[in-house]
N, C-alpha and C positions, 0 to 999 in steps of 0.2 A: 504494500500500500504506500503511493507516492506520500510528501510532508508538504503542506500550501498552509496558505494562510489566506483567510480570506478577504478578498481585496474593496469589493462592494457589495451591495444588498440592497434591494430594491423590493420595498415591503407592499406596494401596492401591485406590481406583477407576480412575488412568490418568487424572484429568480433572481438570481448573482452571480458571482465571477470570481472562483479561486485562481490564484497566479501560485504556479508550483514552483519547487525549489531551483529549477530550469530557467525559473521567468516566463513559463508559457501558464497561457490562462485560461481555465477550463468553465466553463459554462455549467451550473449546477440548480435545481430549484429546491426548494425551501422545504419542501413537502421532503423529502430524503435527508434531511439534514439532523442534526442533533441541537445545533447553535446556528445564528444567522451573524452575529455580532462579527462585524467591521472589523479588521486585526487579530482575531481569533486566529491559532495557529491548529490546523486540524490533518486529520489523515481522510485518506479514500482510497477508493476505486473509481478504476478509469471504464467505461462502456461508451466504445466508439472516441467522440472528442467532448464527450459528456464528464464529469464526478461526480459520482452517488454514494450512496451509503458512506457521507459524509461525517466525522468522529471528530469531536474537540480533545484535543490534546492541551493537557494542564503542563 
């Protein structure tokens, strides 16, 4: 599971944008997530150019 952090969050579409440890930025929605919060540093998995089953890491 790649390490990102999440870069924005957009609460009125349900959808955001992790930027992984690459710098590349994956596209993710809110509904699969654990945390939406801004800066949050979290783990995933990648389906396709998607991240899901999105995990906060403390």
């Amino acid at each position: 599971m790649p390490l990102g952090t999440i870069a924005v969050y957009n609460r009125a579409d349900g959808v955001g944008v992790i930027t992984d440890e690459d710098g590349e930025r994956r596209p993710f929605s809110g509904m699969e997530t654990q945390t939406t919060c801004e800066g949050q540093r979290v783990v995933f998995d990648i389906v396709g150019h998607k991240a899901t089953n999105v995990i906060a890491v403390r």
